[in-house]
C-alpha positions, 0 to 999 in steps of 0.5 A: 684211286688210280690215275685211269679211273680218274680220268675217266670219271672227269671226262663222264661228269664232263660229258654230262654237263655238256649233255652229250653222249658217249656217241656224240663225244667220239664223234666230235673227238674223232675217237671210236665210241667204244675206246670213250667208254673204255677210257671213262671207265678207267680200262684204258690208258689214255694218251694226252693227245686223245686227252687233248682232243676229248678236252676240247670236244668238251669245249675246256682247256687242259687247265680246266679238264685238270683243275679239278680236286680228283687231281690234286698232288694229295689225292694221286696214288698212281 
């Protein structure tokens, strides 16, 4: 699975835990709604900042957004 792929589905299972929309999720990200959509569909390359600042409308570390198996060393093609 590619790397954008992965991240995208990390933020979605993260935004659903927090019981948030993708509309909710840009505005406390001050991210346009459609690039979150875009990015958690693995159509986007992110930047860590907006990593960053979606991580933390999440309420997690970076830690945390990555201590996740999706990421594992094993587990990375791209």
């Amino acid at each position: 699975m590619e790397i954008k792929a992965k991240i995208g589905i990390r933020i979605k299972e993260l935004r659903e835990i927090k019981n948030l929309s993708q509309k909710d999720l840009s505005y406390s990200s001050d991210l346009d709604r459609s690039y979150i959509a875009s990015v958690e569909n693995g159509k986007r390359n992110i930047s860590i900042v907006n990593i960053e600042k979606i991580a933390k409308a999440l309420d997690v570390t970076l830690k945390d957004f990555f201590n996740n198996g999706k990421f594992d060393n094993n587990s990375a093609s791209s």
